[in-house]
Structures are given as structure tokens and as C-alpha cells.
GUBAPA-194938 format. One record per atom (N, C-alpha, C): atom name; residue in three letters; x, y, z. Coordinates in steps of 0.02 Angstrom, whole numbers, plus 50000, padded with zeros to 5 digits. Atoms other than C-alpha are relative to their C-alpha. Last residue first. Example, Ala and Ser with C-alpha at 12.3 -4.5 7.8 and 13.67 -1.06 7.14 Angstrom:
BEGIN
<r><a>N</a><r>SER</r><c1>49958</c1><c2>49941</c2><c3>49997</c3></r>
<r><a>CA</a><r>SER</r><c1>50684</c1><c2>49947</c2><c3>50357</c3></r>
<r><a>C</a><r>SER</r><c1>49961</c1><c2>50055</c2><c3>50037</c3></r>
<r><a>N</a><r>ALA</r><c1>50045</c1><c2>49941</c2><c3>50000</c3></r>
<r><a>CA</a><r>ALA</r><c1>50615</c1><c2>49775</c2><c3>50390</c3></r>
<r><a>C</a><r>ALA</r><c1>50045</c1><c2>50060</c2><c3>50000</c3></r>
//
This chain:
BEGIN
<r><a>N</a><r>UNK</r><c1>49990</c1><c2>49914</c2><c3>50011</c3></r>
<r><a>CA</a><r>UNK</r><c1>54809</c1><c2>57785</c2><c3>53850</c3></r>
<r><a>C</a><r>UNK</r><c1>50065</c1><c2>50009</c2><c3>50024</c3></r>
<r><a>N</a><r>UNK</r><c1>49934</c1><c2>50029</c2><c3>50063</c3></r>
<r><a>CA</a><r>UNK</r><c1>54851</c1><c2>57555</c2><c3>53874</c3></r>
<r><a>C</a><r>UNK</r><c1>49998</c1><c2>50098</c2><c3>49989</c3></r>
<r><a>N</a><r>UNK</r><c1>49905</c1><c2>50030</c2><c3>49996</c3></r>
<r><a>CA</a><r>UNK</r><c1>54803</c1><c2>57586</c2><c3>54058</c3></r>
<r><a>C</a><r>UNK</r><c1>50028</c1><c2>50034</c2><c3>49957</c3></r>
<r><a>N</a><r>UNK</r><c1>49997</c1><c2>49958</c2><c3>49990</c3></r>
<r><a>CA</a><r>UNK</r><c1>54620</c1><c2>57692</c2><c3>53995</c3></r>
<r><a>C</a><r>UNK</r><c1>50079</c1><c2>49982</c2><c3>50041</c3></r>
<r><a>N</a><r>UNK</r><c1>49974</c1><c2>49929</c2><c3>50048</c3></r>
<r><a>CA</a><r>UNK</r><c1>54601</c1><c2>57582</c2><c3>53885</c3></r>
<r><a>C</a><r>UNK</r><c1>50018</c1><c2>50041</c2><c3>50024</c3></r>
<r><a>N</a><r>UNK</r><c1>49951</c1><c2>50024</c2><c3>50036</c3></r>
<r><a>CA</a><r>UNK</r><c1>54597</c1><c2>57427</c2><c3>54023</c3></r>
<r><a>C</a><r>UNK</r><c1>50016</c1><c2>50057</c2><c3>49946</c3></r>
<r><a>N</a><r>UNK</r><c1>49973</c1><c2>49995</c2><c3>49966</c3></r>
<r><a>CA</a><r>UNK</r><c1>54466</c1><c2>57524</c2><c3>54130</c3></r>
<r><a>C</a><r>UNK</r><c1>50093</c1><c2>49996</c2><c3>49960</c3></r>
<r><a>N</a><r>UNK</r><c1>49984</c1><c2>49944</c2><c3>49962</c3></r>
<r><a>CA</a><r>UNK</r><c1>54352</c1><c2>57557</c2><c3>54014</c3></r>
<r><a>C</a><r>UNK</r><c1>50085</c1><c2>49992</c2><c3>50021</c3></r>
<r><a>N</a><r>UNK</r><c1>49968</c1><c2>49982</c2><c3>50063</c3></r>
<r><a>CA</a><r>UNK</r><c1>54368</c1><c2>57379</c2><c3>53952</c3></r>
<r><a>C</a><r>UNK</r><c1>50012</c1><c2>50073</c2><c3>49987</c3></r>
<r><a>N</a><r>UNK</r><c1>49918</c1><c2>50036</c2><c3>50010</c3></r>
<r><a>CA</a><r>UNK</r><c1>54346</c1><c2>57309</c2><c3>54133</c3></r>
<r><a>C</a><r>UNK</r><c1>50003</c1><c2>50043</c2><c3>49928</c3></r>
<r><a>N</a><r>UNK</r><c1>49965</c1><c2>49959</c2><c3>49972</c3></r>
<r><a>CA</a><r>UNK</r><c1>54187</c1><c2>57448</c2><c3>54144</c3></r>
<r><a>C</a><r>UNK</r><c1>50083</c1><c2>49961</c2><c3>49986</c3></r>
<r><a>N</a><r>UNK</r><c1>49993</c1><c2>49938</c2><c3>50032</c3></r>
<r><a>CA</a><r>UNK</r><c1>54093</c1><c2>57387</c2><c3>53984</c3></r>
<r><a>C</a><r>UNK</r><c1>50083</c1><c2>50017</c2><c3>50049</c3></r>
<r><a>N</a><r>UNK</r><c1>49934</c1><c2>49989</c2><c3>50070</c3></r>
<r><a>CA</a><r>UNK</r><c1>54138</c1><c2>57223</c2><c3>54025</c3></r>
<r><a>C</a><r>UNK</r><c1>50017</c1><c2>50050</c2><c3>49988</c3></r>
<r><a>N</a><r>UNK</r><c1>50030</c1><c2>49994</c2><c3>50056</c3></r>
<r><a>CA</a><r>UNK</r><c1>54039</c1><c2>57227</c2><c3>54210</c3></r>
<r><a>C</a><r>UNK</r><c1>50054</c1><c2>50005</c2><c3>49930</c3></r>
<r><a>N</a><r>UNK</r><c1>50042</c1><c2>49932</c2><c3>50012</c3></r>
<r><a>CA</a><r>UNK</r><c1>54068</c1><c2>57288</c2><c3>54374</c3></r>
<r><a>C</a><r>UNK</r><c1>49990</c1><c2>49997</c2><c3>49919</c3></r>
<r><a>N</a><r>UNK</r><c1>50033</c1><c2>50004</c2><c3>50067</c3></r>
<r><a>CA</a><r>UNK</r><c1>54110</c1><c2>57127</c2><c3>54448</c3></r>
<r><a>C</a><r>UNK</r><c1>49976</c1><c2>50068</c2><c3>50007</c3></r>
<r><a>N</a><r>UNK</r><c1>50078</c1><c2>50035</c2><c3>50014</c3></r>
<r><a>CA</a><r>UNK</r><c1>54189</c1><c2>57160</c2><c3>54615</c3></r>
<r><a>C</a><r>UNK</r><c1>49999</c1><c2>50002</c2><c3>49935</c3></r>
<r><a>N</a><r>UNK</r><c1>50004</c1><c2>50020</c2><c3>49951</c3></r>
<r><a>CA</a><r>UNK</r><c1>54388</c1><c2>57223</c2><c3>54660</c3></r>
<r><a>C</a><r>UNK</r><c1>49937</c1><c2>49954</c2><c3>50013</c3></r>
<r><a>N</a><r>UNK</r><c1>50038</c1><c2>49951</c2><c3>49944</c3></r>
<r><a>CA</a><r>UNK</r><c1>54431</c1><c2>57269</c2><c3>54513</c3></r>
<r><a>C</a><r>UNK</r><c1>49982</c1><c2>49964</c2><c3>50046</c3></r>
<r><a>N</a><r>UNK</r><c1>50029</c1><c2>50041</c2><c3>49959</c3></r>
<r><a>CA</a><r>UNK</r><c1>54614</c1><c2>57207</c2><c3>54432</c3></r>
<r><a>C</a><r>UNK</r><c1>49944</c1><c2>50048</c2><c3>50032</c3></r>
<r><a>N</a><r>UNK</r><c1>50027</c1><c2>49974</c2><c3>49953</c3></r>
<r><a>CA</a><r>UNK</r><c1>54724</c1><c2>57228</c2><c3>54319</c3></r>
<r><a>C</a><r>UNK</r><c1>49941</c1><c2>49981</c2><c3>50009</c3></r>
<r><a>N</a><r>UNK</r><c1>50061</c1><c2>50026</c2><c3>50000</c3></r>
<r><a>CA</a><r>UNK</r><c1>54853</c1><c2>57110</c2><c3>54222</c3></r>
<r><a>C</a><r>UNK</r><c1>49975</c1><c2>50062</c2><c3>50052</c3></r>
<r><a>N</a><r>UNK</r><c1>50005</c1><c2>49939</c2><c3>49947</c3></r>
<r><a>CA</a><r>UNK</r><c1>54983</c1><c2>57161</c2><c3>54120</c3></r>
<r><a>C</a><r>UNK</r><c1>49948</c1><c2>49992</c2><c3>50015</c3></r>
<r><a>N</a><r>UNK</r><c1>50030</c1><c2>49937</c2><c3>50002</c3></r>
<r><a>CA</a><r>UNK</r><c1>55036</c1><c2>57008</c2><c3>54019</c3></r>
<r><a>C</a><r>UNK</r><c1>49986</c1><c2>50048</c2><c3>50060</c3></r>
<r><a>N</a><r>UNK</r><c1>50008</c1><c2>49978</c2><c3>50048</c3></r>
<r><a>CA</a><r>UNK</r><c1>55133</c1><c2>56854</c2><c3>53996</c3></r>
<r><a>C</a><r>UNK</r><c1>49958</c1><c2>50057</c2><c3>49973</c3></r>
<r><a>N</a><r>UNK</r><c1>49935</c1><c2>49988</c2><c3>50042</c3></r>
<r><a>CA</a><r>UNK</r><c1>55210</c1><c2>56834</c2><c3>54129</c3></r>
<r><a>C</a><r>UNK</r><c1>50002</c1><c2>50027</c2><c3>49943</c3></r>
<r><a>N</a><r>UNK</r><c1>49987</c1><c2>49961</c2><c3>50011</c3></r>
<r><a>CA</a><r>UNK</r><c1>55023</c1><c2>56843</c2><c3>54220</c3></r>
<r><a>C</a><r>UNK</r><c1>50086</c1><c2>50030</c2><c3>49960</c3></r>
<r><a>N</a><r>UNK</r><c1>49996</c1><c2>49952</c2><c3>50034</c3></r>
<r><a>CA</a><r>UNK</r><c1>54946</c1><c2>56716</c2><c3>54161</c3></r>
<r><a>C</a><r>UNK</r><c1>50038</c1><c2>50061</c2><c3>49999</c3></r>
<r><a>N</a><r>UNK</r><c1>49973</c1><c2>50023</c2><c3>50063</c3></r>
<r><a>CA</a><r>UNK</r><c1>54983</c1><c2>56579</c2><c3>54273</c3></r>
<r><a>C</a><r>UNK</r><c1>50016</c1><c2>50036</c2><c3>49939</c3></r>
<r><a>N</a><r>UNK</r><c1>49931</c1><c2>50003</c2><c3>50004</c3></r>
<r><a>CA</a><r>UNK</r><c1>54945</c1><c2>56701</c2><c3>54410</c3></r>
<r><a>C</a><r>UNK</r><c1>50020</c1><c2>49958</c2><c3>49948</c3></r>
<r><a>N</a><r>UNK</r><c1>49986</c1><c2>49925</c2><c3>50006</c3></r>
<r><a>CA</a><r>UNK</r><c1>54758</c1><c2>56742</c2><c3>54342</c3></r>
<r><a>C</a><r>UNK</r><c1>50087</c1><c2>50000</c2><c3>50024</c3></r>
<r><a>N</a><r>UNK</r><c1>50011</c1><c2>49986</c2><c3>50056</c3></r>
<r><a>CA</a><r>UNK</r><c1>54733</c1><c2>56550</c2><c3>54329</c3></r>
<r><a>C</a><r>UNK</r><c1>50045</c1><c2>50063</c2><c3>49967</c3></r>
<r><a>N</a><r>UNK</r><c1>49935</c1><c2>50028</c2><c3>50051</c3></r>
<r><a>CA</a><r>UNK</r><c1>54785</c1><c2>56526</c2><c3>54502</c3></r>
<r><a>C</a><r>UNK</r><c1>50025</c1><c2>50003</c2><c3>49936</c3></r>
<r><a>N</a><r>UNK</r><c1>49949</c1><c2>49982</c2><c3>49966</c3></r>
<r><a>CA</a><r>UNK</r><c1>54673</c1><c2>56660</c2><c3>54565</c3></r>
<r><a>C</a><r>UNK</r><c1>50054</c1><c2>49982</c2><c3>49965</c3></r>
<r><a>N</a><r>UNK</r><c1>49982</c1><c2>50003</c2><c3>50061</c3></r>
<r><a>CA</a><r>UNK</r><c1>54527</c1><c2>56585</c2><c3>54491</c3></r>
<r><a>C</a><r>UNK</r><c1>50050</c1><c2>50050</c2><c3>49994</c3></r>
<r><a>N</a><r>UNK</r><c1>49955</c1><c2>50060</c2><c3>50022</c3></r>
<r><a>CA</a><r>UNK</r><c1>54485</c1><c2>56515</c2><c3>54659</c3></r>
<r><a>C</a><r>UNK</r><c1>50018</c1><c2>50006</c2><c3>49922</c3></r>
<r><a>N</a><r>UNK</r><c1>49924</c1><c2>50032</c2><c3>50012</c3></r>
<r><a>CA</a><r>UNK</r><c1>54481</c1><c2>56677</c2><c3>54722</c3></r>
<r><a>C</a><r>UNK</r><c1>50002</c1><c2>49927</c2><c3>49976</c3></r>
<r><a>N</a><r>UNK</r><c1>49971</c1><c2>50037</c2><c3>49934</c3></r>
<r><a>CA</a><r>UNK</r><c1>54318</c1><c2>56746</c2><c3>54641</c3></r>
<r><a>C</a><r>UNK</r><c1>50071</c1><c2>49946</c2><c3>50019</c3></r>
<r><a>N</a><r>UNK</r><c1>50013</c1><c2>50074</c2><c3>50015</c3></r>
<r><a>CA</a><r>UNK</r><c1>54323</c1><c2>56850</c2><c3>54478</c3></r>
<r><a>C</a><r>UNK</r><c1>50021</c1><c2>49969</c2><c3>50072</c3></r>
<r><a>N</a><r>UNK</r><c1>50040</c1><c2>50024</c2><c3>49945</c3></r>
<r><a>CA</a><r>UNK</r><c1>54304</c1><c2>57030</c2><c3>54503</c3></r>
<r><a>C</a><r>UNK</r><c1>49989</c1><c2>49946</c2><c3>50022</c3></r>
<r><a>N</a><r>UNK</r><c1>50025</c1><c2>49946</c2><c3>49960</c3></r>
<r><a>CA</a><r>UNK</r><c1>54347</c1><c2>57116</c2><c3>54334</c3></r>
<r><a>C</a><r>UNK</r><c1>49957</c1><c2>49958</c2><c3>50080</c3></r>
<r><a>N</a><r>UNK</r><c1>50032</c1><c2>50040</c2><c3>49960</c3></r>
<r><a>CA</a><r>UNK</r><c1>54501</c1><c2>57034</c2><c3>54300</c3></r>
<r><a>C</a><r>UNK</r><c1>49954</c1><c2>50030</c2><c3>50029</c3></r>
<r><a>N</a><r>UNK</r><c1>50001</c1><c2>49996</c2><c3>49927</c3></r>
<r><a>CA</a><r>UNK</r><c1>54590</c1><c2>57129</c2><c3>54161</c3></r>
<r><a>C</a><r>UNK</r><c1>49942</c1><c2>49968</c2><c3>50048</c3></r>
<r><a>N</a><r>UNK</r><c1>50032</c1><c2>50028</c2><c3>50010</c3></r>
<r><a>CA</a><r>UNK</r><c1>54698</c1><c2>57086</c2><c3>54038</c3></r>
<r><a>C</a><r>UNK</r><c1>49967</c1><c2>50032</c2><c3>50081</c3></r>
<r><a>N</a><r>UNK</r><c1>50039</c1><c2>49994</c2><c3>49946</c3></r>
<r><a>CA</a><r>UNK</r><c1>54820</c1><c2>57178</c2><c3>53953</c3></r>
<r><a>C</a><r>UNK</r><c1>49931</c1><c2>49952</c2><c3>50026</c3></r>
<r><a>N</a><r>UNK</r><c1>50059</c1><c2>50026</c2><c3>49986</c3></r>
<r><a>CA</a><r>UNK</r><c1>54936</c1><c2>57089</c2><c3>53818</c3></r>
<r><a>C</a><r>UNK</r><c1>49967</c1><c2>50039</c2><c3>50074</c3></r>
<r><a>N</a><r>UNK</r><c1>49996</c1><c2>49987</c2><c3>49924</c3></r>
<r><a>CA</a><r>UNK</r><c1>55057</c1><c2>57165</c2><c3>53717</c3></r>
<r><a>C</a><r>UNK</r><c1>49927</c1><c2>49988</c2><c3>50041</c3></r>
<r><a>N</a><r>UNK</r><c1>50054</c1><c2>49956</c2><c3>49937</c3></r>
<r><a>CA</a><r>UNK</r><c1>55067</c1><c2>57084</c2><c3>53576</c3></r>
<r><a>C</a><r>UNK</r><c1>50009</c1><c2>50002</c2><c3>50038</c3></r>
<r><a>N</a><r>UNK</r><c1>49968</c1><c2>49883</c2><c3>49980</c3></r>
<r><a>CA</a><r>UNK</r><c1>55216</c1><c2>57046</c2><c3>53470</c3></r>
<r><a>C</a><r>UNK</r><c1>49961</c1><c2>50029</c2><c3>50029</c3></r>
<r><a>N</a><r>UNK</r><c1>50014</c1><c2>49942</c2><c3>50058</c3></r>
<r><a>CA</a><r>UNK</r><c1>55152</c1><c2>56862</c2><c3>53399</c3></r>
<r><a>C</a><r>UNK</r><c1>49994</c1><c2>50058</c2><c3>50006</c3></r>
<r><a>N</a><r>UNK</r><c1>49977</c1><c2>50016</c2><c3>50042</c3></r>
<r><a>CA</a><r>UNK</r><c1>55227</c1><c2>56772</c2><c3>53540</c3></r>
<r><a>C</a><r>UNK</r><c1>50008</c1><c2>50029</c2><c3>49923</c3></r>
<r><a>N</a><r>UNK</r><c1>49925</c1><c2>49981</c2><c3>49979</c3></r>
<r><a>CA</a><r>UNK</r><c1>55152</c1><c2>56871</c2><c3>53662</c3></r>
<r><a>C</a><r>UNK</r><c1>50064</c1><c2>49962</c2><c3>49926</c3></r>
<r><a>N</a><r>UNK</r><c1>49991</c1><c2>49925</c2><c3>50039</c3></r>
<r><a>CA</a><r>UNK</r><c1>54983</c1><c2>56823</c2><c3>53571</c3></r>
<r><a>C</a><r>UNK</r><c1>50063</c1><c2>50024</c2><c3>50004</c3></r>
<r><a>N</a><r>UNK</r><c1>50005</c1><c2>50003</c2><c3>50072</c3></r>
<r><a>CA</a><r>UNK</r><c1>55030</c1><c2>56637</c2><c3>53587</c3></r>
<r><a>C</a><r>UNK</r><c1>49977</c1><c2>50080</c2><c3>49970</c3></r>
<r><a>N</a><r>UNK</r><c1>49942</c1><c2>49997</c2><c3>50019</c3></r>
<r><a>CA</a><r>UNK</r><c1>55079</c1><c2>56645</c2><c3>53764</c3></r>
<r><a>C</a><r>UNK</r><c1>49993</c1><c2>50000</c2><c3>49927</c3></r>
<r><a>N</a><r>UNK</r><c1>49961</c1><c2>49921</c2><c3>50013</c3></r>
<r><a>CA</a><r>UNK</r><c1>54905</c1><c2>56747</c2><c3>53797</c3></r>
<r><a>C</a><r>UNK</r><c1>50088</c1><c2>49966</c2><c3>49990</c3></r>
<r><a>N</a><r>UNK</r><c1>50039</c1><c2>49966</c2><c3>50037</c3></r>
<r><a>CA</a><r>UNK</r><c1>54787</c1><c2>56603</c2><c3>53719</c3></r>
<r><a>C</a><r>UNK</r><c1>50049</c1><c2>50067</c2><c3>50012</c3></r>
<r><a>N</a><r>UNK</r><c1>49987</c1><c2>50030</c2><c3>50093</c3></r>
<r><a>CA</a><r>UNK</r><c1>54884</c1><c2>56465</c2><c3>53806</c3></r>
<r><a>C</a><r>UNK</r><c1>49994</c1><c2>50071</c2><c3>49962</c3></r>
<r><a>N</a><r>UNK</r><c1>49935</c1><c2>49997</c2><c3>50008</c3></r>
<r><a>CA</a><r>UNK</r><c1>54864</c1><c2>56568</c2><c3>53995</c3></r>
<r><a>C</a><r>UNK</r><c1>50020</c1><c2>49966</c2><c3>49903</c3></r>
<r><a>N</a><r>UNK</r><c1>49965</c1><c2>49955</c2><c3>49991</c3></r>
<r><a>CA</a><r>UNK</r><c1>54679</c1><c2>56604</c2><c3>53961</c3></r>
<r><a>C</a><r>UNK</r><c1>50065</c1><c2>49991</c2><c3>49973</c3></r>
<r><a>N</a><r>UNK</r><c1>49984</c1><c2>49982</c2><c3>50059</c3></r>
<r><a>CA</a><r>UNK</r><c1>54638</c1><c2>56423</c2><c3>53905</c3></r>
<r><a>C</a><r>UNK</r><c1>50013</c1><c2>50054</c2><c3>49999</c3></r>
<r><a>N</a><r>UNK</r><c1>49903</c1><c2>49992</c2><c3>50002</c3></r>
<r><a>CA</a><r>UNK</r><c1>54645</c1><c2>56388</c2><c3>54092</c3></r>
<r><a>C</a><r>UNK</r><c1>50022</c1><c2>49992</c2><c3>49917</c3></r>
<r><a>N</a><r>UNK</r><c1>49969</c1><c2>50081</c2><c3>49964</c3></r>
<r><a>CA</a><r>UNK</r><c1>54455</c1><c2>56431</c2><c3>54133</c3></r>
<r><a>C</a><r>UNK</r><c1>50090</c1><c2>50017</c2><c3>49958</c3></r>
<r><a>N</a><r>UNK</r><c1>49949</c1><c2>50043</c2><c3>50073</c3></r>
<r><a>CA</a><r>UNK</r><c1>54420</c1><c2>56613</c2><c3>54134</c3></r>
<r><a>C</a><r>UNK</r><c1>50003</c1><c2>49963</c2><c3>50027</c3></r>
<r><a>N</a><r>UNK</r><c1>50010</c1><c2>50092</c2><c3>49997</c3></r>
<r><a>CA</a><r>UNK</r><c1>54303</c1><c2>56680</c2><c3>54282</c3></r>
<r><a>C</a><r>UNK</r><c1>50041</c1><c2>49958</c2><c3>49941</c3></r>
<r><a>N</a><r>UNK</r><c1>50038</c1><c2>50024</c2><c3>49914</c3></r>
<r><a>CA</a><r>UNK</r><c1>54286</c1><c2>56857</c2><c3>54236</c3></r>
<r><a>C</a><r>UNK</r><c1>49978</c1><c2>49922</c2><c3>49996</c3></r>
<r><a>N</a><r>UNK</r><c1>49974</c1><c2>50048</c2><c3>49969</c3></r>
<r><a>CA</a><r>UNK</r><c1>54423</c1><c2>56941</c2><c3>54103</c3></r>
<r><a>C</a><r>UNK</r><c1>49952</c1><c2>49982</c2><c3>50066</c3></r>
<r><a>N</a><r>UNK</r><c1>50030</c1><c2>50012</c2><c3>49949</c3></r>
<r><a>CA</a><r>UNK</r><c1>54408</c1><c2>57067</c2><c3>53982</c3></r>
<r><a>C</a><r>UNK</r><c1>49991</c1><c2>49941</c2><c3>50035</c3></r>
<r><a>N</a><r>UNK</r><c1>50044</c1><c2>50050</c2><c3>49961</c3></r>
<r><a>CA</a><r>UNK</r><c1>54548</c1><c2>57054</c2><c3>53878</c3></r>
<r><a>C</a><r>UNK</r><c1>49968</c1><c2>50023</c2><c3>50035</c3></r>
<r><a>N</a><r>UNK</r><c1>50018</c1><c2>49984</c2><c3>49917</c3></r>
<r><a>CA</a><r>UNK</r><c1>54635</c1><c2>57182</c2><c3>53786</c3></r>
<r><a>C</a><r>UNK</r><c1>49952</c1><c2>49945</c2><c3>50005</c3></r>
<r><a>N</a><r>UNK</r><c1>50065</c1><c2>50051</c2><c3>49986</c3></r>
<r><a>CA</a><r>UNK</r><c1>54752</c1><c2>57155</c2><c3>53655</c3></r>
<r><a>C</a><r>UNK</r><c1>49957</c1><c2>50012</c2><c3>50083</c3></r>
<r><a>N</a><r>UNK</r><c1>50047</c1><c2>50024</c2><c3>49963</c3></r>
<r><a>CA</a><r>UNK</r><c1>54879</c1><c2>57285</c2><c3>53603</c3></r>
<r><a>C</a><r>UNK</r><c1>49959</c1><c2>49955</c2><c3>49982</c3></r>
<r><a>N</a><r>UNK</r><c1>50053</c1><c2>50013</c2><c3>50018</c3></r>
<r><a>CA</a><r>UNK</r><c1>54995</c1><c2>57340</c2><c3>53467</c3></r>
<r><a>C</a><r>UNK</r><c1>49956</c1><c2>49984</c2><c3>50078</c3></r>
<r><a>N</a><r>UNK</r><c1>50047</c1><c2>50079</c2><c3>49981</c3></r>
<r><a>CA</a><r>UNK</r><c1>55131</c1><c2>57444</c2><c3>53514</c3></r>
<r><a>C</a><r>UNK</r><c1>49946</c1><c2>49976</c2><c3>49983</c3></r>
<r><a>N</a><r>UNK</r><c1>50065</c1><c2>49999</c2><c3>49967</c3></r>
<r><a>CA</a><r>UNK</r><c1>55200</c1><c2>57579</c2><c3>53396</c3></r>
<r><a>C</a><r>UNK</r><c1>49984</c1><c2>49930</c2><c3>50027</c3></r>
//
């Protein structure tokens, strides 16, 4: 059985990427998802992504919905 981690994700600074090589490390599978965050946090969201499955909405719609969204991946 996989474990998971889910991130909701709007505007992270660059303790993201740290925070998901160290779950990956410890056997998680990491989703994360970006609900809307403007492009200059772009780079961030590519630094991160090796280390997890990242999705993506298109505007802020809120935690509830990123965490919605993200369970309904990891289902």
C-alpha cells in the first residue's frame, strides 16, 4: 500500500522543494497541488516537481477544493 502526502499548495516559498525531498526519501508519495498561484512561483513548482505529482487549477479556488481535488488523484 502507498502512503501519501498531500499538499495544498498557493504561493510556497522554496522550502517546498526541501520538505518534499525529505518525504520522498521517507517512502512518500508526494501530491501537491497548486491551486492558482501566480507565475512567478513557477520556478518553485518546477523545482519540485521530481519529487512529486504535481496538479494544477487554473485560479485560487481555495484548500478545501485543492484537497478535493488531490484525493480524488490519489482514489
Amino acid at each position: 500500500m502507498t502512503n501519501y502526502v498531500l499538499i495544498p499548495s498557493y504561493c510556497p516559498d522554496a522550502h517546498l522543494t526541501g520538505l518534499l525531498q525529505e518525504l520522498s526519501k521517507a517512502g512518500f508519495a508526494c501530491v501537491v497541488v497548486d491551486d492558482g498561484s501566480s507565475p512567478e512561483y513557477q520556478e518553485i513548482f518546477m523545482a519540485a516537481e521530481p519529487y512529486c505529482t504535481m496538479l494544477c487549477h487554473p485560479h485560487n479556488l481555495g484548500k478545501g477544493a485543492a484537497l478535493r481535488t488531490g484525493l480524488e488523484w490519489i482514489r
